[in-house]
C-alpha positions in Angstrom: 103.2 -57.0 218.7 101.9 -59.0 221.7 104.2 -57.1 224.0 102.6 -54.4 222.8 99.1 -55.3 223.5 100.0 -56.7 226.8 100.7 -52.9 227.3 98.1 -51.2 225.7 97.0 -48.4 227.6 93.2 -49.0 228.5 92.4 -47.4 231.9 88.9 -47.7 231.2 88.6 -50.8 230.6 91.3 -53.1 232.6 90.9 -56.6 230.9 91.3 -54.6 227.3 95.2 -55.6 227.1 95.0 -58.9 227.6 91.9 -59.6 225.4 94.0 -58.2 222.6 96.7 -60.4 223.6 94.6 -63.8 224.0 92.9 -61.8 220.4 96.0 -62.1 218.1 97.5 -65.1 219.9 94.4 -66.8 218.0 94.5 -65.1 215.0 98.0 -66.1 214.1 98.2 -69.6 216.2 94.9 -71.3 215.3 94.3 -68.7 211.7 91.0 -67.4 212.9 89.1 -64.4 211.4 88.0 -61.1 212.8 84.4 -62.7 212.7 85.3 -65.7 214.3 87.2 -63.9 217.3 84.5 -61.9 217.8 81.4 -64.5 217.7 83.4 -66.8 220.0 81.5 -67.5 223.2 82.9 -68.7 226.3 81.1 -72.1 225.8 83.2 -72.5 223.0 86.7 -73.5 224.7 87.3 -76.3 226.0 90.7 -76.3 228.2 90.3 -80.3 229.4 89.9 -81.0 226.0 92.8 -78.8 224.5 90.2 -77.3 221.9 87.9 -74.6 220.5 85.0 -74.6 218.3 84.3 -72.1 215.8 80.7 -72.5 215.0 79.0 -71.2 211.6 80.7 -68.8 210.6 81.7 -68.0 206.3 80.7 -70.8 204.3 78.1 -72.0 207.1 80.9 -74.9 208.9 81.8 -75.3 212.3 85.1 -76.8 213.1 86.6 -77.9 216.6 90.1 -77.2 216.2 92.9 -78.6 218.6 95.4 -75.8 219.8 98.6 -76.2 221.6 99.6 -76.1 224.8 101.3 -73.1 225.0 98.0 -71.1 223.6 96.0 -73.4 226.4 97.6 -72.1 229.1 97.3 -68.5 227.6 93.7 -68.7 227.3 93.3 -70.3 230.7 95.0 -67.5 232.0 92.5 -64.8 230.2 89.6 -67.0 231.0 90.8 -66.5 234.8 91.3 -63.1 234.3 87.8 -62.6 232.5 86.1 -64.1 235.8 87.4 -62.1 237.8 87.0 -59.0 236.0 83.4 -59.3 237.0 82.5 -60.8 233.2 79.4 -63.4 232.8 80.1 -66.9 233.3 77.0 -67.7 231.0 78.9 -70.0 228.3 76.5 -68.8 225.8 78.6 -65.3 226.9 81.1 -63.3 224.6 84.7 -65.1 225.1 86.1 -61.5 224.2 84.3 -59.9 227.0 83.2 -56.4 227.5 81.5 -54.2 230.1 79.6 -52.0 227.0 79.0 -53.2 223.5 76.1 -55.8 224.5 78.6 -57.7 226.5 80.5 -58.5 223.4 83.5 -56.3 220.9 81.8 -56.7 217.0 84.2 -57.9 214.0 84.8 -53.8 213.2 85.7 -52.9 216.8 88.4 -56.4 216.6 89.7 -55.1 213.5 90.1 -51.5 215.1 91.7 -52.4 218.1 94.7 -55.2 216.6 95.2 -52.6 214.0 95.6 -49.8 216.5 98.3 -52.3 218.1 100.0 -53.3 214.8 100.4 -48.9 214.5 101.6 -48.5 218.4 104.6 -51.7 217.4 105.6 -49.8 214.2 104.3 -52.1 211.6 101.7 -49.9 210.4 102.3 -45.7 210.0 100.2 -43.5 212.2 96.9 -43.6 209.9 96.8 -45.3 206.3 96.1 -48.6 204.5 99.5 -49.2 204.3 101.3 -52.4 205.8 99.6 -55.2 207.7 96.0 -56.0 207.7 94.6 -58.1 210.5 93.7 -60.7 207.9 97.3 -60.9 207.6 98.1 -62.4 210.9 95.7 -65.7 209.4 98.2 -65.6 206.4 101.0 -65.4 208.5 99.7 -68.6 210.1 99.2 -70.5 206.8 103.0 -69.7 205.1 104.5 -70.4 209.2 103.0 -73.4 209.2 104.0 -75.0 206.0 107.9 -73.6 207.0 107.9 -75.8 209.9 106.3 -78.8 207.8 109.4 -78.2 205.0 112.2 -77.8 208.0 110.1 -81.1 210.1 111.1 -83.3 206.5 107.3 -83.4 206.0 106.1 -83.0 202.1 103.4 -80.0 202.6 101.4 -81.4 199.8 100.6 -84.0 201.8 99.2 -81.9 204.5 97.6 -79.1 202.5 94.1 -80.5 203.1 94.3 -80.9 206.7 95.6 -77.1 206.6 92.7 -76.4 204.1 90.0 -78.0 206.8 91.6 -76.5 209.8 91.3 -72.9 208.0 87.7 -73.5 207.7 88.3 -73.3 203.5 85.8 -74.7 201.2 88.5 -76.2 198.8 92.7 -76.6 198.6 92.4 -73.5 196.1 91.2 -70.9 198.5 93.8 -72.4 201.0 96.6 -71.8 198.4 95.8 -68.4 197.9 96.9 -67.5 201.2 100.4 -68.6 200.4 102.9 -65.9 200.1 106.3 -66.9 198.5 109.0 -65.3 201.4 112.7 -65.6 200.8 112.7 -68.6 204.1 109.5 -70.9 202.3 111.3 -70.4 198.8 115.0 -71.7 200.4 113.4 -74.4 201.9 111.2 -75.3 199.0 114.8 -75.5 197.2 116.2 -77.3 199.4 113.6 -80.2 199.4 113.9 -79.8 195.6 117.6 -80.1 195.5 117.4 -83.5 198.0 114.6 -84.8 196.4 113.9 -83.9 192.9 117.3 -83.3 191.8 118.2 -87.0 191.9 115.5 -88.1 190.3 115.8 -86.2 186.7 119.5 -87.7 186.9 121.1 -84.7 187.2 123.2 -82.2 189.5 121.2 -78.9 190.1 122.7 -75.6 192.1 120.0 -73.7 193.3 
């Protein structure tokens, strides 16, 4: 899917591609919405600091969330690439840049585009509800993240919250909803089970 948007054809408008790069890069590594992606200013990240800050948005919170390095380095690279596109350097500006559109793509026109990349990779037929939503790429995030907490030997219960804050969730529940049982998060689930609970109900259990 990103190789795809890296190669988007856009001959109009030249820094397209790699804002819908940088543009699902967020919204699967730091779980953002279509809103958020699209009210982010340039103000908002902060590459000496190694964060961004979503200001506002549902439920009224702002949250500075701390992102990786590898998404850093990305967004350094579209920041450059925004400048020299000829994009403001107002930080109050739209991160997700644009020459029309008041300087800035809405939440519809995000959704539009990432779904016209998810059709152009094959995850989505040529026109339809059917497959992925762009919402989806957030709950990809979520279920991803508690994988690498079951395969790191780290009890996701006792990292739920943090997730739950991070997501910008008013309460655990809402966070829990976004988790889809897949064949990996149930093995592993079983396998913490079979190490861990298994023993302690004195008893040999084959999962």
């Amino acid at each position: 899917m990103l190789d795809t948007a890296r190669t988007y054809p856009s001959p109009d408008a030249p820094l397209r591609p790699l804002t819908l790069y940088t543009m699902i890069m967020l919204a699967y590594c730091a779980g953002l919405r279509r809103s958020e992606l699209a009210w982010l200013d340039l103000g908002d990240v902060d590459l000496q600091a190694g964060t961004i800050t979503i200001r506002e948005t549902k439920f009224y919170k702002t949250r500075i969330l701390p992102l990786s390095n590898s998404v850093l380095v990305e967004l350094h690279a579209y920041i450059d690439a925004r400048r020299r596109a000829g994009a403001s350097q107002d930080l109050q500006s739209g991160l997700f840049w644009h020459a029309h559109f008041n300087g800035r793509y809405s939440p519809e026109a995000v959704t539009t585009m990432i779904t016209n990349v998810m059709r152009r990779a094959g995850l989505k037929p040529a026109s339809g509800r059917t497959g992925p939503r762009v919402h989806d790429l957030r709950h990809s995030m979520v279920v991803n993240r508690i994988l690498q907490w079951y395969r790191s030997g780290i009890n996701p219960q006792e990292k739920l919250h943090f997730l739950s804050t991070y997501m910008g969730h008013r309460d655990l529940h809402s966070t829990l909803v976004y988790i889809t049982v897949t064949q990996e998060l149930l093995q592993e689930a079983s396998e913490r089970f079979r190490a861990l609970g298994a023993p302690c109900l004195g008893m040999e259990v084959r999962l």
